[in-house]
N, C-alpha and C positions, 0 to 999 in steps of 0.2 A: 452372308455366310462366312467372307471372309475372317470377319469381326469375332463372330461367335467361336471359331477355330483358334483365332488369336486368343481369346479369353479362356477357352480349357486349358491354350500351353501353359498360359503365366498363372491359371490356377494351378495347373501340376507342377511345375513347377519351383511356385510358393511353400504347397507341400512336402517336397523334396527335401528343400531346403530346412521344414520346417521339422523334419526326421532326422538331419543332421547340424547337433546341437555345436556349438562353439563351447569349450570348457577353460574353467579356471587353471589360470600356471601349476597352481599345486597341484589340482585334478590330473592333469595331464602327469606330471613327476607322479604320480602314485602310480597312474595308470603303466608308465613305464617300469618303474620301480618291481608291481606285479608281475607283468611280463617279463623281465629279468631272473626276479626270482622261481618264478614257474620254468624258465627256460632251462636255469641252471641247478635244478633237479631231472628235467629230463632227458634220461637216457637214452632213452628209445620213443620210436611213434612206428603202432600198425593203420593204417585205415583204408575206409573205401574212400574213394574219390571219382569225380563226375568232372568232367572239362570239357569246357566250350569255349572254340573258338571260332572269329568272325574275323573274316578279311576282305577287302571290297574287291579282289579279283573274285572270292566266290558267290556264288548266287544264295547257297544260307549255307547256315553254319554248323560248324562240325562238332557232332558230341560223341566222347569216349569215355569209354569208364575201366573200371582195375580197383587194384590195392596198390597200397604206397608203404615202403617200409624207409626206416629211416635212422640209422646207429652213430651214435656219436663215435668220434668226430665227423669222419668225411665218408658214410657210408647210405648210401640212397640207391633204393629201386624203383621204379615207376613201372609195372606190371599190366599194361593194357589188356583188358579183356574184349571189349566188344569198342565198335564195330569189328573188327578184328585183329586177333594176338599181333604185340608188338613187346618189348622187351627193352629197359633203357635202366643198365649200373654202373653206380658212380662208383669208382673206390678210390679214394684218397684226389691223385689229380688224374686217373683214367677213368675213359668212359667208353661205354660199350653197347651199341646200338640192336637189336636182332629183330629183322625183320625177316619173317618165315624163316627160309633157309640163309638168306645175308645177314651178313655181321659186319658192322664199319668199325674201326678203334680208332678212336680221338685223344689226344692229349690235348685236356684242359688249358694248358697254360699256352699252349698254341695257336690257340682257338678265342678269340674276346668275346664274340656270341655268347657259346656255349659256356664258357667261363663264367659270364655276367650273371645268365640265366642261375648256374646254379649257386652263385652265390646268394643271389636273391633268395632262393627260396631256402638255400641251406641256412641264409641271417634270418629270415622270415622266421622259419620255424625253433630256430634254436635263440632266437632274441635278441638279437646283435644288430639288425635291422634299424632297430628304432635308433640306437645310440651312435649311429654312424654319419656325425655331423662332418666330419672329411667328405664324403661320397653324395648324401642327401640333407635337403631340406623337408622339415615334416610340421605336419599338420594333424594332431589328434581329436578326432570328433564322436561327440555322445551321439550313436546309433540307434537308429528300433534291435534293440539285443544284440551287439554288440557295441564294441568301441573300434571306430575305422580312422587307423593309421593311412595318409594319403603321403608317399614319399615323390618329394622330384628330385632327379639326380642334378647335381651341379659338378660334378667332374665331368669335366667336356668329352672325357675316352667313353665313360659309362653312357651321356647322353647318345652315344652313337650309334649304343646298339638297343638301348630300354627308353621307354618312357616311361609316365606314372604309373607307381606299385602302389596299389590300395589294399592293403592287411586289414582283416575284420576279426577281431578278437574276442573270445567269448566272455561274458563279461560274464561267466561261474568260474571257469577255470585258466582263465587268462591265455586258453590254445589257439592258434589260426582257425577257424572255420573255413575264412574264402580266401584267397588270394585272386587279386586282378592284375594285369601287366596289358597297360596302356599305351599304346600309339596317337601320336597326335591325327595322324590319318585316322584315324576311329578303328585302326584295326585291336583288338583285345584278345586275352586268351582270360578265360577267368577256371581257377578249380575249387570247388567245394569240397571238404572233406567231412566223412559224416563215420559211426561207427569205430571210433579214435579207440584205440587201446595203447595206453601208455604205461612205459616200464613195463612191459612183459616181454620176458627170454627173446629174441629173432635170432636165429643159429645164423653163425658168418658164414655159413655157404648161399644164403639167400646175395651176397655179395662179391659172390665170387666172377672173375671176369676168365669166363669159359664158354 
């Protein structure tokens, strides 16, 4: 029994593997090149977003969903809808939490967590990510529909509070789809974003810290 258990990991496994292709130095420069230049046309991003997270203090794992808006430069909402309303805007280096009726204010540069966090996902999505050979080392790989960016941090401040960030890129219009943010402990948070509307108007009060 043992044997045959052994034999489905290393065949899933194999397969896994065999979904995430190894690409040529020029393939990878184009693949960044795209993502750059898709970056630095986009203004804006609406979408729906789905997150799940796993931590081995919990017994399973947590899913939440919302909208996410996102204005250059430094403007980001994250709008929790379910399991229930939660509230989280960036503006420039403030950030503003609301839950129910509490509200926490953090300054960004205060904080290396929160700071890291949102740099991650602010380079993620705006393209800066990938070309940040100061901060990470990267790994670009052919996926089942996408192309998956795997970064490890080599700044030893950044190691402290992130592990691997794995960007999965669409390979139509060179947007984030998933982001994951990995812990060696196996803890993850992973977010899907689906429903993308890009460059369309989002009024600055979606941004306002009130």
């Amino acid at each position: 029994m043992h044997k045959i258990i052994l034999l489905f990991v290393l065949f899933f496994s194999q397969l896994a593997m065999a979904q995430q292709k190894q690409m040529a130095s020029a393939q990878v420069q184009e693949v960044k090149q795209k993502v750059q230049e898709t970056a630095q046309k986009t203004r804006t991003i609406e979408s729906d977003f789905v997150q799940v997270k796993e931590m081995s203090v919990m017994a399973e794992k947590i899913t939440s969903k919302g909208k996410f808006y996102l204005k250059k430069e430094k403007l980001l909402r994250w709008e929790y809808v379910t399991p229930f309303p939660y509230l989280i805007i960036i503006n420039n280096d403030q950030l503003l939490v609301r839950d129910e009726d509490k509200e926490n204010r953090i300054n960004l540069q205060s904080n290396k967590v929160f700071r890291e966090v949102n740099n991650i996902i602010m380079g993620a999505l705006q393209g800066t990510l990938l070309n940040d050979t100061k901060n990470y080392s990267s790994v670009i790989l052919d996926s089942q529909g996408f192309f998956l960016c795997k970064l490890t941090p080599i700044n030893l401040k950044i190691k402290e509070s992130v592990g691997e960030v794995w960007l999965y890129f669409n390979k139509t219009d060179f947007t984030v789809d998933k982001l994951e943010m990995r812990e060696s402990s196996g803890d993850y948070t992973r977010i899907v974003f689906s429903a993308k509307k890009i460059n369309q108007p989002i009024p600055d009060e979606k941004f306002v810290l009130k």
